[in-house]
N, CA, C and O atoms as CSV, one atom per row, in Angstrom:
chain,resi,resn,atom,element,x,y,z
A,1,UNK,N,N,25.840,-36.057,50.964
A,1,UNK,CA,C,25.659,-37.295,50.233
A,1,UNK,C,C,25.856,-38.471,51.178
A,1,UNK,O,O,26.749,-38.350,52.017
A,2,UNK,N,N,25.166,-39.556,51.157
A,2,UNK,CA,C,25.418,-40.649,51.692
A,2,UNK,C,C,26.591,-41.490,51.421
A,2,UNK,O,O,26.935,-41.889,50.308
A,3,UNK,N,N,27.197,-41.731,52.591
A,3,UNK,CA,C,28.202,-42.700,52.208
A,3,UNK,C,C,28.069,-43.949,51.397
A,3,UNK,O,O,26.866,-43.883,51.146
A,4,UNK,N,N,28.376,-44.754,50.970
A,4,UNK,CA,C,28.384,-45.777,49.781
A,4,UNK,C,C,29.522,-46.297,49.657
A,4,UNK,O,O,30.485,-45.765,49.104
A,5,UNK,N,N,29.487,-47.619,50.279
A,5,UNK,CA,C,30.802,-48.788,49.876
A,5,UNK,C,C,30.153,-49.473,49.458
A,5,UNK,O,O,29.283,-50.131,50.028
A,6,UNK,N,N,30.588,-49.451,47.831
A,6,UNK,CA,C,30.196,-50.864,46.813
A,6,UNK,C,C,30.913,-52.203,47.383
A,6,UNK,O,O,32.121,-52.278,47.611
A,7,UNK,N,N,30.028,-53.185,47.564
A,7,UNK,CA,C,30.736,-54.486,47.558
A,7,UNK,C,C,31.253,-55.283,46.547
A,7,UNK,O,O,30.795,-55.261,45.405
A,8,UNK,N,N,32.340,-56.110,46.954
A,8,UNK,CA,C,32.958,-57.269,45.658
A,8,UNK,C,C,33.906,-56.110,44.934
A,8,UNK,O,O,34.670,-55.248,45.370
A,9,UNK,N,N,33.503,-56.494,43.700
A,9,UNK,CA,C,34.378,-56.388,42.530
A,9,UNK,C,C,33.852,-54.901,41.898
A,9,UNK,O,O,34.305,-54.259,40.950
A,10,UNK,N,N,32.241,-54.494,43.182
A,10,UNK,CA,C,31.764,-53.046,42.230
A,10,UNK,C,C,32.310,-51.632,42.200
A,10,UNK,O,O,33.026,-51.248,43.124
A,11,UNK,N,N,32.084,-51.044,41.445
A,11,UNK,CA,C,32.501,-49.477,41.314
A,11,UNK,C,C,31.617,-48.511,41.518
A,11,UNK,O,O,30.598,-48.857,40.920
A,12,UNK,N,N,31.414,-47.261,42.153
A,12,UNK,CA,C,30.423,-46.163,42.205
A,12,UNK,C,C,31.123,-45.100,41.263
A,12,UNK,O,O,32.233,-44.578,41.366
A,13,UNK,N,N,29.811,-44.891,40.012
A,13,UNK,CA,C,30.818,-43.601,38.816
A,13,UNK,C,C,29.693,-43.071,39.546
A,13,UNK,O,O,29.064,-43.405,40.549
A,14,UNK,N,N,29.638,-41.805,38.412
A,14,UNK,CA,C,29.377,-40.915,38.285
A,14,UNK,C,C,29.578,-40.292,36.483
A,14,UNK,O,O,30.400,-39.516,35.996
A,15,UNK,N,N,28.573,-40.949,35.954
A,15,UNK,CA,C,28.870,-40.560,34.476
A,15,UNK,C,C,29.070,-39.008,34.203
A,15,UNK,O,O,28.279,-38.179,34.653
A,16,UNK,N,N,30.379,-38.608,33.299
A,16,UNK,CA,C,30.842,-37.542,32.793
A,16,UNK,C,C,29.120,-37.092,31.261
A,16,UNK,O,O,28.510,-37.869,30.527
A,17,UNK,N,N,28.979,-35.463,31.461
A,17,UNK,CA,C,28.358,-35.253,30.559
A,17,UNK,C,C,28.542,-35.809,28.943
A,17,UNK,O,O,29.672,-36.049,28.518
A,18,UNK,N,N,27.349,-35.986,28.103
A,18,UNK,CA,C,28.177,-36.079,27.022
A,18,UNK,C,C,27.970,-35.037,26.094
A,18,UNK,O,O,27.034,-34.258,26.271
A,19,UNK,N,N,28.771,-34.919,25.072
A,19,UNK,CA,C,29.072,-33.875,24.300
A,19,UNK,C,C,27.617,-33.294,23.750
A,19,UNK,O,O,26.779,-34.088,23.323
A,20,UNK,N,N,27.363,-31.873,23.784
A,20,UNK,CA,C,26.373,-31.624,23.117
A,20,UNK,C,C,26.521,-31.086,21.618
A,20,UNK,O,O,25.521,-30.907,20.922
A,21,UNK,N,N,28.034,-30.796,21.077
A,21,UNK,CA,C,27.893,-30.543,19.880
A,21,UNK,C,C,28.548,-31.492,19.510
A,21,UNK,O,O,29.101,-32.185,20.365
A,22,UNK,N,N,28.695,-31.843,17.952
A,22,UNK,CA,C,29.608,-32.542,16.962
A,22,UNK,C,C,30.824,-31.882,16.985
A,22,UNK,O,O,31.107,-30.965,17.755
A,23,UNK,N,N,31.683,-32.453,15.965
A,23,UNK,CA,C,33.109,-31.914,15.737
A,23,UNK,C,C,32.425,-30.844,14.838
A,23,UNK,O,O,32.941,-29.744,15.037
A,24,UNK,N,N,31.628,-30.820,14.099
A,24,UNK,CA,C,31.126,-29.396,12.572
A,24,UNK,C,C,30.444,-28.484,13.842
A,24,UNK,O,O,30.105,-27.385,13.403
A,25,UNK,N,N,30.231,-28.594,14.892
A,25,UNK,CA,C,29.296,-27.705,15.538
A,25,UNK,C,C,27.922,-27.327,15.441
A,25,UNK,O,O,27.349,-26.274,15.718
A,26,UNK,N,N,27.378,-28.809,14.824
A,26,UNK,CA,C,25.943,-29.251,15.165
A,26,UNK,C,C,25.452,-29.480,16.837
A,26,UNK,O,O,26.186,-30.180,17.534
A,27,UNK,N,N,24.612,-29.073,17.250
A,27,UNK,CA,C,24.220,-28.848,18.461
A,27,UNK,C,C,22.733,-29.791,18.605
A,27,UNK,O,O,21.604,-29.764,18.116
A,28,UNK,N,N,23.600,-30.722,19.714
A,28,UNK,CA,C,22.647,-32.074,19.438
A,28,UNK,C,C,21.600,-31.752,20.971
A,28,UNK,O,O,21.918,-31.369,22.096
A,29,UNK,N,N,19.917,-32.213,20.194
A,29,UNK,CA,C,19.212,-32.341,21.159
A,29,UNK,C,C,19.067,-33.732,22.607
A,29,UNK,O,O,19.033,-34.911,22.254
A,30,UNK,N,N,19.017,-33.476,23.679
A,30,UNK,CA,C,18.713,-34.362,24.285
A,30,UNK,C,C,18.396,-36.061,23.519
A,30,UNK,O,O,19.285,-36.898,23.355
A,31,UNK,N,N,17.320,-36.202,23.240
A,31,UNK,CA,C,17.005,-37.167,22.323
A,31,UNK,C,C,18.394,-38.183,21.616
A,31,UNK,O,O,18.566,-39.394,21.748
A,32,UNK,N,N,19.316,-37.088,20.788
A,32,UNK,CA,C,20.038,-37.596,19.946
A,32,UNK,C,C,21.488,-37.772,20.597
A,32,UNK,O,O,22.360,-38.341,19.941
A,33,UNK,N,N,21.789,-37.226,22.046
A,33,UNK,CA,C,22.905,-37.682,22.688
A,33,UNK,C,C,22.889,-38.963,22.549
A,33,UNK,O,O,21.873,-39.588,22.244
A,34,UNK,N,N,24.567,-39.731,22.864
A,34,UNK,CA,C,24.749,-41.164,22.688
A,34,UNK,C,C,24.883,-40.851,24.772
A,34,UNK,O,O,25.117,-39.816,25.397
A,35,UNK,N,N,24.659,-41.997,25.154
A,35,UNK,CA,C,25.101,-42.159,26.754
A,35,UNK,C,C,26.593,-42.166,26.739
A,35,UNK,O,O,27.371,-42.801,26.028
A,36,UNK,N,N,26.816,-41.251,27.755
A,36,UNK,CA,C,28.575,-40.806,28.092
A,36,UNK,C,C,28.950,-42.064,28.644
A,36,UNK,O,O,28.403,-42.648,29.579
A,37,UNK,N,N,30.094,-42.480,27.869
A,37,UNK,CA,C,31.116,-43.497,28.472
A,37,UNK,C,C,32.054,-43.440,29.177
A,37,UNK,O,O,32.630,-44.462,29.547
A,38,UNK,N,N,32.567,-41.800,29.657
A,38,UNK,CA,C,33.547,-41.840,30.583
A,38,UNK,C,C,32.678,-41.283,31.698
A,38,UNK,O,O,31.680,-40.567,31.612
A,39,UNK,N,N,33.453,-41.911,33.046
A,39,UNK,CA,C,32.903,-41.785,34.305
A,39,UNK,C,C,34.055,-41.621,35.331
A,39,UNK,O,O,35.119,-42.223,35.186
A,40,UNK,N,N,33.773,-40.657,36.532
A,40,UNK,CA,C,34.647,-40.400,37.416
A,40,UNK,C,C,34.368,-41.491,38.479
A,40,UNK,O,O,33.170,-41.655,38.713
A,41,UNK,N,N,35.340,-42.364,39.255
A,41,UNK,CA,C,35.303,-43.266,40.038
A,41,UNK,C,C,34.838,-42.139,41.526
A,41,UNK,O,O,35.290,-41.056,41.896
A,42,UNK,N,N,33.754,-43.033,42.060
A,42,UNK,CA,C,33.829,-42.046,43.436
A,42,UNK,C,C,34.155,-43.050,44.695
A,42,UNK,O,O,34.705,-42.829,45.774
A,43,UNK,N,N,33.685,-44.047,44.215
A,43,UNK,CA,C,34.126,-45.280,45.591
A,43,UNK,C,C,34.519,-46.768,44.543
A,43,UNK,O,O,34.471,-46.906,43.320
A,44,UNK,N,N,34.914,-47.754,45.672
A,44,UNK,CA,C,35.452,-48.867,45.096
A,44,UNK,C,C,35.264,-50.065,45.941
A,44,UNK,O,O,35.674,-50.068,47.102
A,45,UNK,N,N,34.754,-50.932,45.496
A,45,UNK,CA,C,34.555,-52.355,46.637
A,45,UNK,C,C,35.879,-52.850,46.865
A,45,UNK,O,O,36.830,-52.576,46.134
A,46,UNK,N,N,35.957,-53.772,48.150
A,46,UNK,CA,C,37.017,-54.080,48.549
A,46,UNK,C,C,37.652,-55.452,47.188
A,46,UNK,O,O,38.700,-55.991,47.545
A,47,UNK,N,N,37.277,-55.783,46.271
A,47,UNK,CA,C,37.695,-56.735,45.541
A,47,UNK,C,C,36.749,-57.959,45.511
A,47,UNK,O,O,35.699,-58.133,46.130
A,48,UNK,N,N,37.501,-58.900,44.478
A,48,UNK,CA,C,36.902,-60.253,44.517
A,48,UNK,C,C,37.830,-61.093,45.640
A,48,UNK,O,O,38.862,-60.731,46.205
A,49,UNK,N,N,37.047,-62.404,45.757
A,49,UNK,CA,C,37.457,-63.680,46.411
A,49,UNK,C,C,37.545,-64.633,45.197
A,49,UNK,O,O,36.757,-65.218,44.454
A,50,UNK,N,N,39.114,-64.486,45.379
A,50,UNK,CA,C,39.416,-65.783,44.355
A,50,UNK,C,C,40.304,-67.021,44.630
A,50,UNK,O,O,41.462,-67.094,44.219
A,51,UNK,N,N,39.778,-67.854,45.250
A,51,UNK,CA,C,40.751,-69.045,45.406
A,51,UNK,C,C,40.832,-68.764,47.264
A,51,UNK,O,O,41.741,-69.277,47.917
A,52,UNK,N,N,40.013,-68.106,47.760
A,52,UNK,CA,C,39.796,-67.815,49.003
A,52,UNK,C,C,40.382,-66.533,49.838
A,52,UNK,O,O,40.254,-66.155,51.003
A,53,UNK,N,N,41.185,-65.976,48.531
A,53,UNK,CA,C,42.400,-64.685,49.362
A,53,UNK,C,C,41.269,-63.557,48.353
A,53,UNK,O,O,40.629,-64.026,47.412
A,54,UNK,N,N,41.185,-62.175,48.712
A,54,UNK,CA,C,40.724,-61.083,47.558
A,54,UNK,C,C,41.566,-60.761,47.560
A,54,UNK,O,O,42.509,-60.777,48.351
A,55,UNK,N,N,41.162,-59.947,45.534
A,55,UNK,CA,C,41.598,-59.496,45.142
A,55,UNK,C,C,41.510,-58.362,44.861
A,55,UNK,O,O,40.398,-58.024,44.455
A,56,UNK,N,N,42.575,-57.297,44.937
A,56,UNK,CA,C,41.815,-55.957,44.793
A,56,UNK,C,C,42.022,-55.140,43.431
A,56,UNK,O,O,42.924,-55.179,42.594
A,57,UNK,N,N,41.141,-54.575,43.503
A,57,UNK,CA,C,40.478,-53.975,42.173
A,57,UNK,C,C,41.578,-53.089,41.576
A,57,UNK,O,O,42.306,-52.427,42.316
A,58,UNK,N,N,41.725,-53.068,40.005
A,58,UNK,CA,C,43.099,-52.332,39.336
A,58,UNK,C,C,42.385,-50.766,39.568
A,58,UNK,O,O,43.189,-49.843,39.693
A,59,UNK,N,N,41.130,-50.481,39.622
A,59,UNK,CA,C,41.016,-49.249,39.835
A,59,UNK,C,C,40.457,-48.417,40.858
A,59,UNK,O,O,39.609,-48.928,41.590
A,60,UNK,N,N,40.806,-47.151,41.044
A,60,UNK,CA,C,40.957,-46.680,42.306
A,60,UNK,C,C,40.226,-45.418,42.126
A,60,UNK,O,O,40.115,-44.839,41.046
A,61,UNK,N,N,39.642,-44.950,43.451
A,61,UNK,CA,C,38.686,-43.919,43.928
A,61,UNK,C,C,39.349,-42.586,42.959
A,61,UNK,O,O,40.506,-42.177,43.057
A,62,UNK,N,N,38.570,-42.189,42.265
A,62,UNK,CA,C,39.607,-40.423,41.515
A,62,UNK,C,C,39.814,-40.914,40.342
A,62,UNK,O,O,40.175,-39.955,39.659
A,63,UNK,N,N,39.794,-42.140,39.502
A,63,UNK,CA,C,40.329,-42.313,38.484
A,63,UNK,C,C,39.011,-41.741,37.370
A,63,UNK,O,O,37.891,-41.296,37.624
A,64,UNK,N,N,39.641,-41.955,36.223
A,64,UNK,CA,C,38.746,-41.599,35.036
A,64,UNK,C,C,38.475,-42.590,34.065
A,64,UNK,O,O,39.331,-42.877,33.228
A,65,UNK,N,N,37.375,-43.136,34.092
A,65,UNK,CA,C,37.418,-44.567,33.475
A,65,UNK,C,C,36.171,-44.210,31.847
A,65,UNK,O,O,35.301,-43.341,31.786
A,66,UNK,N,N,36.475,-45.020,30.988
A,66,UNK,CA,C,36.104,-45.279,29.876
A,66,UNK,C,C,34.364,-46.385,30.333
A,66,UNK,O,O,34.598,-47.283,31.142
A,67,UNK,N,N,33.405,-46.327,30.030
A,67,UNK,CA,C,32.631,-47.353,30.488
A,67,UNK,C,C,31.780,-48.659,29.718
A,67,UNK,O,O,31.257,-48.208,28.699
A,68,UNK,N,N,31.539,-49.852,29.857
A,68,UNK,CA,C,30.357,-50.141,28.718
A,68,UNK,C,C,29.337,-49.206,28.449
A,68,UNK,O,O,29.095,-48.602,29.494
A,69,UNK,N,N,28.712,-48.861,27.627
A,69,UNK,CA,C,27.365,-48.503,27.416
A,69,UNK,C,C,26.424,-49.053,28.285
A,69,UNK,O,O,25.599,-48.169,28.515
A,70,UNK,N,N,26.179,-49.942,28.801
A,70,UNK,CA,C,24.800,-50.260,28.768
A,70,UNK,C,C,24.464,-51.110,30.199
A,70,UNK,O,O,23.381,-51.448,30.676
A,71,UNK,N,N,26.197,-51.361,30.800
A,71,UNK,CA,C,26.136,-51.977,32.223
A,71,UNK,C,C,25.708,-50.981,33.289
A,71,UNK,O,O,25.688,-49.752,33.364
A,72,UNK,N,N,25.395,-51.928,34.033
A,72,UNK,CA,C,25.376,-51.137,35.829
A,72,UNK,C,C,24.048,-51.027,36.152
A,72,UNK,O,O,23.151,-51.107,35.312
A,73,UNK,N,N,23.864,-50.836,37.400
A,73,UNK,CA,C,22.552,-50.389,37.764
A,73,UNK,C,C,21.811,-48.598,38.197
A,73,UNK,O,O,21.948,-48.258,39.372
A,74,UNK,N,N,21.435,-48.074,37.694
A,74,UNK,CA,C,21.600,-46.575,37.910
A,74,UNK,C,C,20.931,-46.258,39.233
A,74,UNK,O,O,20.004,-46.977,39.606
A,75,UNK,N,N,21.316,-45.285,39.930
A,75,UNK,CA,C,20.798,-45.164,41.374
A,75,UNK,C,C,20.563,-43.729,41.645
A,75,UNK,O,O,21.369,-43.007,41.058
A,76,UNK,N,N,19.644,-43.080,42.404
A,76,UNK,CA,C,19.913,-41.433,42.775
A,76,UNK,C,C,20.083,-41.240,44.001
A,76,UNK,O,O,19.435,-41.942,44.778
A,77,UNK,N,N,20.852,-40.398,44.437
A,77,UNK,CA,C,21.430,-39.899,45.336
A,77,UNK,C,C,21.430,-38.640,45.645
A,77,UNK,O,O,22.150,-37.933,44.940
A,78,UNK,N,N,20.675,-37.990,46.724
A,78,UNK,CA,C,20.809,-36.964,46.729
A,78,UNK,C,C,20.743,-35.699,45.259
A,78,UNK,O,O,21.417,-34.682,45.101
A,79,UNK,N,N,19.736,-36.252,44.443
A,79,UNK,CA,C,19.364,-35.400,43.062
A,79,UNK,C,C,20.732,-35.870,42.144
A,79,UNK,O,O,20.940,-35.684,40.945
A,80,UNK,N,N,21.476,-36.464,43.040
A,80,UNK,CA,C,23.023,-36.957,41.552
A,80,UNK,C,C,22.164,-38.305,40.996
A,80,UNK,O,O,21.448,-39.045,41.670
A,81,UNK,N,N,22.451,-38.383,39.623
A,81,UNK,CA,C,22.422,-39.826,39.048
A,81,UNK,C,C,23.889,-40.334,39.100
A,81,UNK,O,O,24.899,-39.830,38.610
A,82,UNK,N,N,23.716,-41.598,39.910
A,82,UNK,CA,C,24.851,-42.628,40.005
A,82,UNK,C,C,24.580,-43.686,39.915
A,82,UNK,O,O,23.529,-44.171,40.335
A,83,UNK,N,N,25.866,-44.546,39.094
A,83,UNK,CA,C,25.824,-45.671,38.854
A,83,UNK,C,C,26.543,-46.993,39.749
A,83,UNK,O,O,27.507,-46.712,40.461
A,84,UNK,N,N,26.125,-48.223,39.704
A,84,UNK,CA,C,27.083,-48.962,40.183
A,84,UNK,C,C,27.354,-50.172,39.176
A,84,UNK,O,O,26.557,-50.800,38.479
A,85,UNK,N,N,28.828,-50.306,39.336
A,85,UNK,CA,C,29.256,-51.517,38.147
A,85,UNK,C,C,29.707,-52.141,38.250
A,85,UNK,O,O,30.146,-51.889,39.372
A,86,UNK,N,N,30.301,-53.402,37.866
A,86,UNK,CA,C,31.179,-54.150,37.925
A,86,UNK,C,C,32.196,-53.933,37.445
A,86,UNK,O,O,32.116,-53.197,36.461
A,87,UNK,N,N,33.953,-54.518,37.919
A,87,UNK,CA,C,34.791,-53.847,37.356
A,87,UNK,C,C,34.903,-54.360,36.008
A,87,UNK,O,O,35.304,-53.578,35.145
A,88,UNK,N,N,34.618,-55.534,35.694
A,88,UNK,CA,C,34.675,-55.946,34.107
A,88,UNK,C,C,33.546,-54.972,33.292
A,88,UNK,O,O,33.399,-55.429,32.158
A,89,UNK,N,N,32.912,-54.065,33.464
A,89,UNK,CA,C,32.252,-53.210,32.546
A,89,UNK,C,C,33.246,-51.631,32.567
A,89,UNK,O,O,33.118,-50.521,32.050
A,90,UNK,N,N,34.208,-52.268,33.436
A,90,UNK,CA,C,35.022,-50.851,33.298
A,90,UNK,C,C,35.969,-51.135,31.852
A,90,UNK,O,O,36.602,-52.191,31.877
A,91,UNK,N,N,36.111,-50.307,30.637
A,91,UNK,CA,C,37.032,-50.504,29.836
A,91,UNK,C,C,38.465,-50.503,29.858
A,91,UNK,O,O,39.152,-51.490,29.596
A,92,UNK,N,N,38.976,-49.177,30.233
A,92,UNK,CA,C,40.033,-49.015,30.416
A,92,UNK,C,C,40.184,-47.407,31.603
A,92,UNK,O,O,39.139,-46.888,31.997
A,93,UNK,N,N,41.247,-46.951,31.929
A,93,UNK,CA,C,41.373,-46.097,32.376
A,93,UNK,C,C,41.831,-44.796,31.965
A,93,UNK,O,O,42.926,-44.710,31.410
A,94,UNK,N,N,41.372,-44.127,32.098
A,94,UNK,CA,C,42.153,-42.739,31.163
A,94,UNK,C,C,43.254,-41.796,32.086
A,94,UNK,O,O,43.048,-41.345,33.213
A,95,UNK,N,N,44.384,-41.656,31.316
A,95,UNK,CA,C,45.646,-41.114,31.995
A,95,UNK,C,C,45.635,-39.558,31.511
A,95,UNK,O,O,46.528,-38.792,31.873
């Protein structure tokens, strides 16, 4: 895989699959998946410039993050689909 340092404030996921059945064990087609919102962090830009010093980003390479729906720009890599985002489209982090 190619190396990849997001700049600024961006993130490189890697969206997590999303569920193919329901909780009843309906078995959903392609079509009717919702887009997976959690994503594994694989890289991290060095931060913003704020007030002339950066700042660095609350989240870090390995984490497991919650995502917007609908941000980022999608990219391929080596047959992976990857994304890049900003950290304000990151929701929260999962522990």
């Amino acid at each position: 895989m190619l190396d990849i340092k997001p700049l600024g404030d961006r993130v490189l996921i890697e969206q997590l699959e999303a569920e193919e059945k329901t909780a009843s064990g309906i078995i959903l087609p392609d079509s009717a998946k919702e887009k997976p919102q959690q994503a594994k962090v694989l890289e991290v830009g060095a931060g913003k410039v704020v007030d002339g010093k950066r700042v660095p980003l609350e989240i870090k390479k390995g984490d497991k993050v919650l995502i917007s729906s609908y941000g980022g720009d999608e990219i391929k890599i080596d047959g992976k689909e990857l994304k890049i985002i900003k950290e304000e489209d990151v929701l929260a982090i999962i522990k």
